[in-house]
C-alpha positions in Angstrom: 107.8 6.4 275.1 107.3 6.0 271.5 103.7 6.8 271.5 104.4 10.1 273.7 107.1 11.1 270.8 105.1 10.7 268.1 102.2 12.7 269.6 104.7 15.8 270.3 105.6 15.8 266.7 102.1 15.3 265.3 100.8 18.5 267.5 104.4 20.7 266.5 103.6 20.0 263.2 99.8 20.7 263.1 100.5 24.0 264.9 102.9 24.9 262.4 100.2 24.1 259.3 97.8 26.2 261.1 100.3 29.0 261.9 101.2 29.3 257.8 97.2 28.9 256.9 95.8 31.6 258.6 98.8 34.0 258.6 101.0 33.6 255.7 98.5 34.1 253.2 96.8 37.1 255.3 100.1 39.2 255.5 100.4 38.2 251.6 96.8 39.0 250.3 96.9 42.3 252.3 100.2 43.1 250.9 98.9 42.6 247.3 95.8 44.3 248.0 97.4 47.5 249.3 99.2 47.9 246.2 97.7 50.2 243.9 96.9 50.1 239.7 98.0 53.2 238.3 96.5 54.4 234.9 97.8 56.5 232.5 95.8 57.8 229.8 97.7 58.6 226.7 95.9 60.4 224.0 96.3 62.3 220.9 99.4 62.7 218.2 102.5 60.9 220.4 105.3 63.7 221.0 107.6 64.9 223.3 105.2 65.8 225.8 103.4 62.5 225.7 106.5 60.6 226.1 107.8 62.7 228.8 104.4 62.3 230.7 104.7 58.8 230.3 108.3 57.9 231.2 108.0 60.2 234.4 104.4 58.6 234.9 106.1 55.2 234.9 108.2 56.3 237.2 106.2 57.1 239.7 104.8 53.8 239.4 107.7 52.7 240.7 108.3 54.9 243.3 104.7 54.3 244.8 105.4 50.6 244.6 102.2 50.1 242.3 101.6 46.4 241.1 100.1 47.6 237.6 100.2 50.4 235.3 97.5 50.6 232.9 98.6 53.0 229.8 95.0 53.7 228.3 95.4 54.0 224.3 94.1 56.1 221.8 96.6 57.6 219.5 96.7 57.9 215.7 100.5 57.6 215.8 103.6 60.0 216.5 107.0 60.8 216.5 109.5 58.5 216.1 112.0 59.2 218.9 109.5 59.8 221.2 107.7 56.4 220.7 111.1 54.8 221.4 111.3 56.6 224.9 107.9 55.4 225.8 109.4 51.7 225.1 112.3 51.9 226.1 110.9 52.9 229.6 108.4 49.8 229.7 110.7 47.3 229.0 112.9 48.8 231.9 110.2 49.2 234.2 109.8 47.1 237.8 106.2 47.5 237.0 104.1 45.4 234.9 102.7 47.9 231.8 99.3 46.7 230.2 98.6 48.2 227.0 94.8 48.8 227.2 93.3 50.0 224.0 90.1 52.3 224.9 87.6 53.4 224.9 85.2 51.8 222.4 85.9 53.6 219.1 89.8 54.0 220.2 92.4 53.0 218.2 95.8 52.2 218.5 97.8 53.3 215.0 101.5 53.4 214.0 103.3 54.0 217.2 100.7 53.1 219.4 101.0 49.3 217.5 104.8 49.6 218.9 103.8 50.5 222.3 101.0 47.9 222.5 103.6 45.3 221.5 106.4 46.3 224.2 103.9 46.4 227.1 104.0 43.1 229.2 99.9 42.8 228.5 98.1 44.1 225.6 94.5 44.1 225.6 91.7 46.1 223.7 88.0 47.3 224.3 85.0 46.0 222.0 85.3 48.5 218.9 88.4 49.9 219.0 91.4 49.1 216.8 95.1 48.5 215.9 97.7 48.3 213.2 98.9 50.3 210.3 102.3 51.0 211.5 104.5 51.7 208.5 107.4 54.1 208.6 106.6 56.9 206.5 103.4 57.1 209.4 105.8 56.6 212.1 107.7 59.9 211.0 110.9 58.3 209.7 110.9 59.8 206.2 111.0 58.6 202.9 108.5 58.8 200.0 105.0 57.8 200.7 104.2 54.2 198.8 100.3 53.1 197.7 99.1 49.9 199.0 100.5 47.5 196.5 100.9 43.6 196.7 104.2 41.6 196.5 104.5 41.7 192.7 106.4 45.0 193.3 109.4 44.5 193.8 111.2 46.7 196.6 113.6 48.0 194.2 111.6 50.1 193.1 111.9 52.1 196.3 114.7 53.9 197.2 117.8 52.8 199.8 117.0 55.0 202.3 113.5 53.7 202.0 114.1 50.0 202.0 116.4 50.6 205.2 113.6 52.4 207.2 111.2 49.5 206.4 114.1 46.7 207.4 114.7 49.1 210.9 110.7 48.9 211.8 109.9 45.5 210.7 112.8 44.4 213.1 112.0 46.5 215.4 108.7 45.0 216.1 109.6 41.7 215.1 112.0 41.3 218.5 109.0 43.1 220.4 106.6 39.8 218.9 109.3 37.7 220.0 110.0 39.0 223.5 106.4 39.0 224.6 105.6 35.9 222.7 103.0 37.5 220.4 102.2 36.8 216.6 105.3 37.9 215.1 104.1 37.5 211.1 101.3 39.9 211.6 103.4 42.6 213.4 105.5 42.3 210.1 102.1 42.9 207.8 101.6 45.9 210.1 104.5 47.4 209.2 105.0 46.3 205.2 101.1 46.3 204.4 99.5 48.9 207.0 97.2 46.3 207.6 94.8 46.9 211.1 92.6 44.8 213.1 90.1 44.9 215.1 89.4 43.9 219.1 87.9 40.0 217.7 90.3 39.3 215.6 93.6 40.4 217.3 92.8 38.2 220.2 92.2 35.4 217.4 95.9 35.7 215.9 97.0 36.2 219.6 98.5 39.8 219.2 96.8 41.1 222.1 95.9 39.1 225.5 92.6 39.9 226.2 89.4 42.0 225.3 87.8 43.9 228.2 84.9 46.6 228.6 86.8 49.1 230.6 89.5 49.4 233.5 87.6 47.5 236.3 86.5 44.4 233.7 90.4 45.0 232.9 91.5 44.5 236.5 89.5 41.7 237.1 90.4 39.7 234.4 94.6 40.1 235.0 93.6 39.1 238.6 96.0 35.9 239.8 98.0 36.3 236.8 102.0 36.1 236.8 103.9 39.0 234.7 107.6 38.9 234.3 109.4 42.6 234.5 113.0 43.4 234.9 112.6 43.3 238.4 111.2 40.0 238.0 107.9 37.5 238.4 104.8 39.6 239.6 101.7 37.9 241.1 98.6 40.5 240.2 96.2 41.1 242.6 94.3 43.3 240.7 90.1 42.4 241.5 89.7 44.7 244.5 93.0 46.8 244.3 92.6 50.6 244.3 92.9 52.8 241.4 95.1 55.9 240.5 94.7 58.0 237.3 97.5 59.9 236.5 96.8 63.7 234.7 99.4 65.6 232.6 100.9 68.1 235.3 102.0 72.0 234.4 105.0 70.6 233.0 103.6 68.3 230.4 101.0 70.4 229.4 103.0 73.3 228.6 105.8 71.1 227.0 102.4 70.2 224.6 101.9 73.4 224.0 105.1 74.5 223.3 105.9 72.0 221.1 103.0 72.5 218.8 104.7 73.7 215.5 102.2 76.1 214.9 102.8 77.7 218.2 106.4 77.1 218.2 106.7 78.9 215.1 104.3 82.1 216.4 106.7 82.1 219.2 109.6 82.4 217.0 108.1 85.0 215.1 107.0 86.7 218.1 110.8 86.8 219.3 112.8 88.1 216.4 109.6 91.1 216.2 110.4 91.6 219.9 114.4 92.1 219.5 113.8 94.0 215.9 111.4 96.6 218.0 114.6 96.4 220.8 117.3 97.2 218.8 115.2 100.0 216.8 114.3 101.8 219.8 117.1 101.0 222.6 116.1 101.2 226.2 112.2 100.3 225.8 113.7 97.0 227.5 109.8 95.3 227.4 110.1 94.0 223.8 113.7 93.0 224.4 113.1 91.0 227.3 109.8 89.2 225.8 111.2 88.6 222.3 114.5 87.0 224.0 112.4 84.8 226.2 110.0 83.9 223.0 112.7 83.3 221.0 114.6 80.7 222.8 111.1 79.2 223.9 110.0 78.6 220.9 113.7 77.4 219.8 113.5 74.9 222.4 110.5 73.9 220.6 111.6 73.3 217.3 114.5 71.3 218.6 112.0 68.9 219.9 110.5 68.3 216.5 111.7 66.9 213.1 111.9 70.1 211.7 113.2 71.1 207.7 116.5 73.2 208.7 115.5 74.5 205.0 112.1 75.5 206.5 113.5 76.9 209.4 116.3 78.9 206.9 113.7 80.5 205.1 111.3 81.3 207.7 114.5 83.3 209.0 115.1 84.6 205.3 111.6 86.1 204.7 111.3 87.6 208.6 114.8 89.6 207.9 113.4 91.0 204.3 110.2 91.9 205.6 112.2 94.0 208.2 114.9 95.8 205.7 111.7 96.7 204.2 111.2 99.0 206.9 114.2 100.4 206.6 115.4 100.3 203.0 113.7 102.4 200.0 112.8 99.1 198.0 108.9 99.5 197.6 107.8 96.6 198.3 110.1 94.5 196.4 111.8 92.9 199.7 108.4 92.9 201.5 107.1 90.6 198.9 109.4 88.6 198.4 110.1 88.2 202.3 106.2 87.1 202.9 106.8 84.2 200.1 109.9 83.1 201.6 108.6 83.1 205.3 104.7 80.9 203.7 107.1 78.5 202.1 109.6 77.7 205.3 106.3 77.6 207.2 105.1 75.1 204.7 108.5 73.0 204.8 109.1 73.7 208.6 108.0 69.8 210.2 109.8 67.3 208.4 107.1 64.5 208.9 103.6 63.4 207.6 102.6 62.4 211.0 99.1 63.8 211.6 99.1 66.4 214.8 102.5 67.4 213.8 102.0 70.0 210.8 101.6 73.8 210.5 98.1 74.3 209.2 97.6 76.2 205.6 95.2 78.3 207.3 97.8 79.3 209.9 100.2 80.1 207.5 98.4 82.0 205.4 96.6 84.2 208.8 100.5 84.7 210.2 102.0 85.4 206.7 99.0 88.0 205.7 99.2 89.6 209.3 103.0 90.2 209.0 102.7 91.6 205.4 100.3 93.9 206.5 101.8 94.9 210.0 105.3 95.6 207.9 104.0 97.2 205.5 102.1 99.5 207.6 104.9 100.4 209.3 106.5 101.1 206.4 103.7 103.4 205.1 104.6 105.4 208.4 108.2 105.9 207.6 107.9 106.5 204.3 105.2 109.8 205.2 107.5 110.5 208.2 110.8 110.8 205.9 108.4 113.8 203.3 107.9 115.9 206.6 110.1 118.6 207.3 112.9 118.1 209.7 112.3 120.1 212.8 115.6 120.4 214.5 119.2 119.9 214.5 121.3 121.5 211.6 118.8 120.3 209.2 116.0 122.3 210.4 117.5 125.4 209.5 117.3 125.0 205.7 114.1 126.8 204.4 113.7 128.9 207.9 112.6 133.1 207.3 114.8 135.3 209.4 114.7 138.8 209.8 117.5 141.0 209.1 119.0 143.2 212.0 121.5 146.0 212.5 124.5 145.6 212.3 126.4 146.7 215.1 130.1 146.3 213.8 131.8 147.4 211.1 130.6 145.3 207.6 133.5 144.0 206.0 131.2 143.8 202.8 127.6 144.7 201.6 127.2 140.6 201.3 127.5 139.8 205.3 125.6 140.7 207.8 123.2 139.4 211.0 120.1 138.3 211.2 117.8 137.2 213.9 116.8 133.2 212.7 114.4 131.2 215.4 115.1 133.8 218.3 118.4 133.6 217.5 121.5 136.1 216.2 123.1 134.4 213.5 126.4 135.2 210.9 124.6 135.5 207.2 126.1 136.2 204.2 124.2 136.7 200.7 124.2 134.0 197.8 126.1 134.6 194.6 127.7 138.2 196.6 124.9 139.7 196.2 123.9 142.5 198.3 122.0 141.9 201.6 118.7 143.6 202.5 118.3 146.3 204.7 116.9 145.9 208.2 114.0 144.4 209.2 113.9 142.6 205.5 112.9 138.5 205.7 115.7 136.4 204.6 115.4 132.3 203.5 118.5 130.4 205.3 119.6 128.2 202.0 122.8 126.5 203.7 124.8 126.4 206.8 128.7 126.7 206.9 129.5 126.2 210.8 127.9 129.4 212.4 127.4 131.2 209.4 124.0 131.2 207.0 123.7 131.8 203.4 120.5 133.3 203.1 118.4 135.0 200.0 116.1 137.8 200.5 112.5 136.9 199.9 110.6 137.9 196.8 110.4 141.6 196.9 112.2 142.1 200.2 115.3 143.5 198.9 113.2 146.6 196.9 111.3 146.9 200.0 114.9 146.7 202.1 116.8 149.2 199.7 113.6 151.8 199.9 
């Protein structure tokens, strides 16, 4: 009885060995398998675009369920705030982020060091590199500093200055310390600028791992065990499929936007189009296109660390340069309204962050095209004020009538009719003198109502009187 009970529990639990063998590891590789890698390259000068491409990117890493997202490096730095979106959103995302600086020759400066150092992996590509991430790069003000060693003492810089350094050298300090990388060097990144490259980051463990590209990426981070704020992930990354993610519509015309150069052509472009609308009401096309540029390119600037001096005197020289075409000045407010509008455009981005200026060049095309399109148009008005008026009451100053009849009794020799334009008019003679006879040409001098003082022409009255 004994023997025939120990044989039903050895085959129960044999059957049940066998049942979690073959299936429980089936339904979990296929599970892992099925979920995709999602990369997202992020390129160029970080900005608003980038970081909204990125956050919505991550996103839909979630949504999709994806195991990984790969965010594919190469950046010479960027904005401040937007960096700070871009890591705020990995270290709330469900999905494991890997950092991957590449392609060979990539490098990951200023921000991108930040980013790198949230993400839950950080790897590199042979030949690429990362570091230099001090402040002043990072778009958060203050005077630019040469390399110097610790003999200078940090007084010598000012508060503001010192309290920018303390907020990014903390800042990546509890990044270091979150994701357990070296936290000394990611304080030399930000005091020294200091850089390194693939080799030598791996040796002073601030990254994970070096790889070729994504696949050698995927292949390595196979089996490996990420915690997220959803959790511990299990990457099954060898043979999973791969997703790239491009900017859409919307993040490529937020980039293009907010480009200062073509935020500030936009600008221009708007207060031209509503100067042109309120000179010549009802034309409705410049009205309509300069409101929509206008708070375009506003939306723009908003997005950017802009100089509100800048901006003040870009909007200083643009209304000068159009009293000029209205006020007799010559020149004087035309000038002085190009200067004003090359130095806001100078001052305009309040950062030394490289993608984020207004070229000289551009400057100097859009101030040289404005000078010359204002004072074109002022040319114009100026000839179009020396040409004769040619109607309203104006118009009949200078006119040659012709003396008629008259038909009535004539209170005095110095009234009379006359036939001016095709039309019978009231005239009476300068100084009382005496009108001339019919069919005599008379100059109109001034207009009183519905009567004209007129003087006969030389040698009309003799030829009047004869």
């Amino acid at each position: 009885m004994r023997t025939n009970l120990a044989d039903w529990l050895w085959r129960r639990v044999c059957c049940a060995l066998l049942f979690a063998c073959l299936f429980t590891p089936m339904s979990t590789s296929l599970s892992a398998t099925a979920a995709p890698v999602v990369v997202i390259p992020l390129k160029g000068a970080i900005g608003p675009a980038s970081a909204d491409f990125v956050v919505r990117a991550l996103a839909r890493a979630a949504d999709e369920h994806a195991q990984l997202a790969v965010l594919e490096l190469d950046t010479p730095g960027g904005l401040d705030l937007s960096m700070r979106s871009i890591i705020q959103a990995i270290l709330a995302s469900p999905v494991p982020v890997a950092a991957f600086i590449a392609p060979s020759g990539a490098r990951a400066a200023s921000a991108g060091t930040y980013i790198t150092y949230a993400s839950h992996i950080a790897a590199m590509a042979p030949g690429t590199n990362l570091g230099a991430a001090s402040p002043v790069q990072l778009g958060l003000g203050g005077a630019e500093r040469e390399p110097s060693g610790a003999s200078k003492a940090a007084a010598e810089q000012s508060t503001e200055t010192r309290k920018q350094m303390q907020d990014a050298a903390a800042y990546i300090r509890g990044l270091a310390q979150l994701r357990g990388r070296n936290v000394q060097w990611a304080e030399r990144a930000v005091r020294e600028a200091v850089a390194l490259s693939a080799t030598e980051a791996l040796e002073q463990k601030v990254i994970d791992l070096t790889a070729s590209d994504v696949p050698d990426l995927l292949a390595k981070l196979d089996g490996r065990r990420v915690t997220t704020a959803s959790g511990v992930h299990l990457l099954a990354t060898k043979q999973a499929s791969v997703t790239v993610l491009q900017p859409d519509w919307r993040s490529r015309f937020l980039a293009t936007i907010t480009d200062p150069s073509v935020a500030l052509i936009l600008m221009m472009i708007g207060m031209y189009g509503l100067f042109f609308e309120f000179a010549n009401p009802g034309m409705v096309l410049p009205g309509v296109a300069g409101a929509i540029c206008l708070l375009v390119g506003l939306f723009a600037l908003q997005l950017l660390p802009i100089s509100f001096v800048g901006l003040g005197l870009i909007v200083l020289g643009l209304g000068f340069l159009v009293a000029e075409m209205f006020l007799p000045t010559f020149g004087s407010l035309g000038i002085g309204g190009v200067i004003a509008f090359a130095i806001g455009a100078l001052m305009l981005i309040d950062t030394d962050v490289p993608g984020f200026g207004v070229p000289i060049g551009v400057v100097i095309g859009l101030a040289l095209f404005t000078a010359l399109f204002v004072f074109t148009v002022s040319g114009v008005a100026l000839k179009a004020r020396k040409r004769p008026v040619v109607s309203g009451a104006e118009a009949m100053l200078g006119s040659v009538g012709v003396m008629l009849t008259n038909e009535g009794t004539m209170p005095d020799a110095g009234n009379g009719w006359a036939r001016v334009h095709g039309e019978r008019w009231r005239v009476r003679s300068a100084a009382q003198a005496a009108l001339p006879g019919e069919g005599a040409r008379v100059r109109v001098i001034s207009r009183h109502g519905l009567t004209l003082t007129v003087e006969p022409l030389e040698g009309e009255r003799k030829a009047g009187h004869s």
